[in-house]
Each structure stands twice: as structure tokens, then as C-alpha cells.
C-alpha positions as CSV (number, residue, x, y, z in Angstrom):
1,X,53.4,-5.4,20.8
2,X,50.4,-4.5,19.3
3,X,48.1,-1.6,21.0
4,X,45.1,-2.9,20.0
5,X,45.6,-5.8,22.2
6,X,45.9,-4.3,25.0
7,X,42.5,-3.3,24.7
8,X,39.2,-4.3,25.8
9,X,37.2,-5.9,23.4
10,X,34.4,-3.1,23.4
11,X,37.1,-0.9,21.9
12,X,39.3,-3.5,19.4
13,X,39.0,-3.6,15.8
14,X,35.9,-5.4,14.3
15,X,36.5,-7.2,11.1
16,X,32.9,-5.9,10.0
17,X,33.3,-2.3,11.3
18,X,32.0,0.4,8.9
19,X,29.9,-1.8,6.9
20,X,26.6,-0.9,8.4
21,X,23.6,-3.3,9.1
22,X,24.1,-6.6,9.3
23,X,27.4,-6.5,7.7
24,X,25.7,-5.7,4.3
25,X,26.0,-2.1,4.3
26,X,23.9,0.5,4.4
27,X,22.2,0.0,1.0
28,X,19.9,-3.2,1.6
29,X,17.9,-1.0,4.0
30,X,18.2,2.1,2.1
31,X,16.5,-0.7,-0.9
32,X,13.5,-1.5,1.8
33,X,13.3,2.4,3.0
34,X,12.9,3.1,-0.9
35,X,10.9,-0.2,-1.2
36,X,8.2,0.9,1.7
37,X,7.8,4.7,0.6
38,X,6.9,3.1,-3.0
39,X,4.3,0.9,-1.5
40,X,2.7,3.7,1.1
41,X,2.6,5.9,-1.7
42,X,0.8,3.4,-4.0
43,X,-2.1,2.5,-1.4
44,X,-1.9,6.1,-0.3
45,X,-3.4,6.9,-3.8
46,X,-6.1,3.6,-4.2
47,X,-7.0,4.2,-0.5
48,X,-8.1,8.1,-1.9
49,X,-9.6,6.7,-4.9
50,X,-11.9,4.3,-2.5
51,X,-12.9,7.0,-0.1
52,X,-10.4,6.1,2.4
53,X,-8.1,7.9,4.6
54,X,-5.4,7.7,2.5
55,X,-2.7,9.8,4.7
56,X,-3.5,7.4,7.9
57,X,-2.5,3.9,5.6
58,X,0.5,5.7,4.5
59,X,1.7,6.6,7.6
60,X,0.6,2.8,9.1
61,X,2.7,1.2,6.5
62,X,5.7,3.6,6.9
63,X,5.9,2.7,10.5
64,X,8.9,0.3,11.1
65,X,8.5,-3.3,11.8
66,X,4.7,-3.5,11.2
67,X,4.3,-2.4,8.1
68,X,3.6,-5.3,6.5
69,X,1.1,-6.1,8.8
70,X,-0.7,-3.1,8.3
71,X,-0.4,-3.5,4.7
72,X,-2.0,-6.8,4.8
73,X,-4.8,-5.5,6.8
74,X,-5.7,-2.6,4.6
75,X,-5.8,-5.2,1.5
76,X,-8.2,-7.0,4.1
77,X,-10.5,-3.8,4.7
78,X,-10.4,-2.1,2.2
79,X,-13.5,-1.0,0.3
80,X,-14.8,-1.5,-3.0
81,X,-13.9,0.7,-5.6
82,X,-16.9,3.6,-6.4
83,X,-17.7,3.0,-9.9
84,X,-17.5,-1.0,-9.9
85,X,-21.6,-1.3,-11.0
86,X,-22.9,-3.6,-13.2
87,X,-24.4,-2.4,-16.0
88,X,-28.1,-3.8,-14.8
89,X,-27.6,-1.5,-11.6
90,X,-26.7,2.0,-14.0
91,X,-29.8,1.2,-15.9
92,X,-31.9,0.9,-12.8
93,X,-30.4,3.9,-11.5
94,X,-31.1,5.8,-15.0
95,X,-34.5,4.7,-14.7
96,X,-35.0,5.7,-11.7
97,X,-33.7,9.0,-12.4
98,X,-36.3,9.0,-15.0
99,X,-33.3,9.7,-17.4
100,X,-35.0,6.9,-20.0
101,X,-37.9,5.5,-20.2
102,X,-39.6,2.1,-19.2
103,X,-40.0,0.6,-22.7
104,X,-35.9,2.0,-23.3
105,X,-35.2,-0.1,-19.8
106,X,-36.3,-3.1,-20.9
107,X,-34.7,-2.7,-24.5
108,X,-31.6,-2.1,-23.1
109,X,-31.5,-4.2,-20.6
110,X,-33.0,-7.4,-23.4
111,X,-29.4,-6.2,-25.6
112,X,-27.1,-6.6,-22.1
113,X,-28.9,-10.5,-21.9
């Protein structure tokens, strides 16, 4: 007779024992751990580059199960990046800064036409 039998079902033998989650092994969630660090770290460093709070995205998108959702609302939210001007908008700001003149304004901004 078999001991394992004899016992309850809690305590019996499980085909899938020692594989891990889901029956997959460890390794598929080791992939999305790896996965999610990768993708905090990446809008860690654009949400700094926008002026962001880039330590508070990371952390949102680290957290488990709603990552995605907070990843999805930061791509939502986020701002523009500093730096994205047209270059109508640097020559008023030159000009403005009386860093050229009005005749160079409207010579360089006839060549941009």
C-alpha cells in the first residue's frame, strides 16, 4: 500500500509541484519582473527629461498589478518635451532678447518660408 494515499489531499503529491507559477516555472515572471524594471527605468529617465517626477512614475509602474495602468496614464499626462519649439518661436524669443535685430528677424524668418 502506498503511503501517499493514505493521505489527505492537502498533503499528496502534485503532478505540478516545484514548478512554480502557473505551472511554468519561475522564469516567465522573473521575464515580466525584468520586463517592468526595463520600462520604469525608461520613463523614469523621459519623465526627468520633461520636468517630471521621475522617481514617483517609476515606483507607480513597479507596483504589481497596475502597472500597466499607470503606465498608460503617464503616456496620457505627460508633458511636452522642453526644447520642442519651432523655429518661428526661437527667433521671436531672440528678438525679444534683442540678441538680433528687426531687419535680421524678418531675413531669417523670409529664409525659414
Amino acid at each position: 500500500m502506498d503511503l501517499q494515499t493514505n493521505l489527505p489531499l492537502v498533503f499528496q503529491h502534485h503532478p505540478m509541484e516545484g514548478w512554480g507559477v502557473w505551472g511554468f516555472g519561475w522564469i516567465p515572471l522573473l521575464i515580466w519582473l525584468v520586463l517592468f524594471l526595463i520600462i520604469g527605468i525608461l520613463v523614469y529617465q523621459d519623465a526627468e527629461k520633461r520636468g517630471m517626477n521621475g522617481l514617483l512614475w517609476l515606483v507607480l509602474i513597479l507596483i504589481p498589478m497596475v502597472g500597466l495602468l499607470f503606465l498608460l496614464i503617464y503616456i496620457v499626462v505627460r508633458e511636452e518635451k522642453p526644447g520642442t519649439r519651432n523655429a518661428v518661436e526661437i527667433l521671436d524669443e531672440r528678438l525679444a532678447k534683442g540678441e538680433i535685430t528687426q531687419e535680421e528677424y524678418e531675413e531669417l524668418k523670409d529664409k525659414l518660408k
